[in-house]
N, C-alpha and C positions, 0 to 999 in steps of 0.2 A: 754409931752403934746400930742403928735400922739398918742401914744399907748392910751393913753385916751378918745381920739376924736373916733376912731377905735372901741373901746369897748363900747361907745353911743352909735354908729353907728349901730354893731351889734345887741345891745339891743334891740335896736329901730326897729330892722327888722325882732327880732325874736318875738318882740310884736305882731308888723305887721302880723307877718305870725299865730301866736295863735288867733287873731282876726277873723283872714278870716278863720281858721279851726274850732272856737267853732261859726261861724256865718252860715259857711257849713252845720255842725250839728244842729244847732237848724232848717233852712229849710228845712233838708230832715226829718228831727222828727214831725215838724208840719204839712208836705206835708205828711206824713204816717200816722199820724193821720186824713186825710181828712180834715184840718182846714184852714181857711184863717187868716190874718192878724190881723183882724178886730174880729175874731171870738176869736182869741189868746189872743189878746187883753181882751176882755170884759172878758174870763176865768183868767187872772193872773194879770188884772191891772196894767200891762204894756204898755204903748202906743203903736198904729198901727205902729206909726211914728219910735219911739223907736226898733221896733222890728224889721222891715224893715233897719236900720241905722247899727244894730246887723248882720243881715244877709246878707248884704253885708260886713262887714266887716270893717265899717267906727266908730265904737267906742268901746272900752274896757267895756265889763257892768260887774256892780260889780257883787259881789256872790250875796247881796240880789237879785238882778233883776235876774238872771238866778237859782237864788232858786223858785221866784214864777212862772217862765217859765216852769223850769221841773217838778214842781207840778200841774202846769196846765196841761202839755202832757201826766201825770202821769207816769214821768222815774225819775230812779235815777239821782243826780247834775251830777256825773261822764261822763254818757251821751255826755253833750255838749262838751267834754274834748276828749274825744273818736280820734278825727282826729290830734289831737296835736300830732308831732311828737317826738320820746323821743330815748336818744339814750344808755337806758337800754330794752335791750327785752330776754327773755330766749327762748331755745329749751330743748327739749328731745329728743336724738333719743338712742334706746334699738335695740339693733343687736339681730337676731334670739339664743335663746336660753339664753339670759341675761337677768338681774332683778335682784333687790336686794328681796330675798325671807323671807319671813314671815309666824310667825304660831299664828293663834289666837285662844285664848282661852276662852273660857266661859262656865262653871260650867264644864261639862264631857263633852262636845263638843269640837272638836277640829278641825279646819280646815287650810288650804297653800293657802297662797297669793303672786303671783310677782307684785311690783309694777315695772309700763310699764309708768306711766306717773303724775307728782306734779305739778301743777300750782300754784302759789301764786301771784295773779294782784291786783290792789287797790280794785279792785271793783268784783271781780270772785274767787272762789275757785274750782278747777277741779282735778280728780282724775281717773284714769284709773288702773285697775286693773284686772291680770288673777288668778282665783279662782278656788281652787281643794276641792272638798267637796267627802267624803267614809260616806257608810250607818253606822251607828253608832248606841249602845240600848240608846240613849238619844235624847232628845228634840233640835232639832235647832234652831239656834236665831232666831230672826226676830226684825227689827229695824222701827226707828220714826226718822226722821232726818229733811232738807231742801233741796231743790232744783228739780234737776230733777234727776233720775237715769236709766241708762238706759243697759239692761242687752244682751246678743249675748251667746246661747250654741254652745258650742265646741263640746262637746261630750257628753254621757249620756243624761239622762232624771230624771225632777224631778216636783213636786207639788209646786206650787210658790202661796202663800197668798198675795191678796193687797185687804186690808178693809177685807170686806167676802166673797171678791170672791179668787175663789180655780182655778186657770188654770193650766192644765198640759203643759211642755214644754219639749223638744226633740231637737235632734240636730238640729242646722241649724234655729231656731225659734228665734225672737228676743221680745223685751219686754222692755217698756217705764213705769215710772210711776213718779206720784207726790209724793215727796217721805217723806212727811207730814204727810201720813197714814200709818199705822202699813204695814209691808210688809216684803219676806223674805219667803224662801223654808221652806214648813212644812215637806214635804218628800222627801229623795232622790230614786229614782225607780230606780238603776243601781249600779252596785257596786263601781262606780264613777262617777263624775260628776265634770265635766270645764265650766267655761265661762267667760266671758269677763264682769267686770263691769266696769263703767264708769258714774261718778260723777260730775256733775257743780250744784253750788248754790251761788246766789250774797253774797260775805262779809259783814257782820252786824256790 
């Protein structure tokens, strides 16, 4: 009967404490969105009163109510969940000169990958990767994905495609894009070329 009282106990505290961390979140969500209460309110048809009772931390709201919460802020549900503490988290760490190495292949192209970093979150997918591309007589890929990707040369230089536009990059250059549109090196200008890719896109 202790051990059982105990284990309410905790329950009860660790309710507590999800409370106050998904009521954290939805105020600084609605405070970055520039919105009041009252303004929340009339966007998700949830009460002022309600929303106020939520962010401090004094009631548990169901998923419905923080479904039409985070669709009014316009964020993913996951969001309000964000400060909850959890006691599964991963690292990577790659020591200088390690990676598990990679060669991909498509039609007569060939190119060397280490991967440097895998994330797999409820709500993120991320990927880091150092990439070694040689001038080659065939066509290089060029890809249509999601999220963001964002590229860093190491060395050499080469023609990089996003939509129609054509930018040349060189060492030391770096390069972002949304990575929804077609994109991807049409040329390499060096008899090699490194860099650093690096990939996040929300989980679907």
């Amino acid at each position: 009967m202790v051990t059982l009282k105990k284990d309410k106990q905790s329950e009860q505290t660790n309710s507590e404490s999800n409370d106050r961390a998904i009521g954290a979140a939805l105020r600084d969500l609605r405070e970055t969105s520039a919105l009041t209460a009252r303004q929340l309110a009339d966007e998700s048809g949830v009460s002022a009163a309600m929303i106020s009772r939520i962010e401090s931390g004094q009631v548990s709201p169901s998923i419905s109510t923080m479904t039409s919460l985070s669709g009014a802020l316009d964020v993913p549900l996951v969001s309000l969940f964000r400060d909850i503490a959890t006691e599964r988290t991963d690292f990577t760490h790659v020591p200088k000169g390690s990676g598990v190495v990679s060669t991909r292949l498509m039609g007569d192209h060939e190119h060397h990958y280490i991967n440097l970093a895998v994330h797999r979150r409820r709500d993120l997918n991320f990927e880091a990767h150092r990439v070694t591309m040689k001038q080659q007589d065939c066509e290089v890929p060029r890809y249509i994905g999601h999220g963001v990707l964002f590229i860093h040369i190491l060395n050499g230089s080469g023609i990089y495609l996003y939509g129609k536009q054509k930018i040349t990059l060189k060492e030391g250059d770096s390069l972002s894009v949304d990575a929804e549109l077609l994109h991807g090196f049409t040329k390499i200008l060096t008899p090699e070329l490194t860099f650093l890719s690096v990939q996040s896109e929300a989980r679907r």
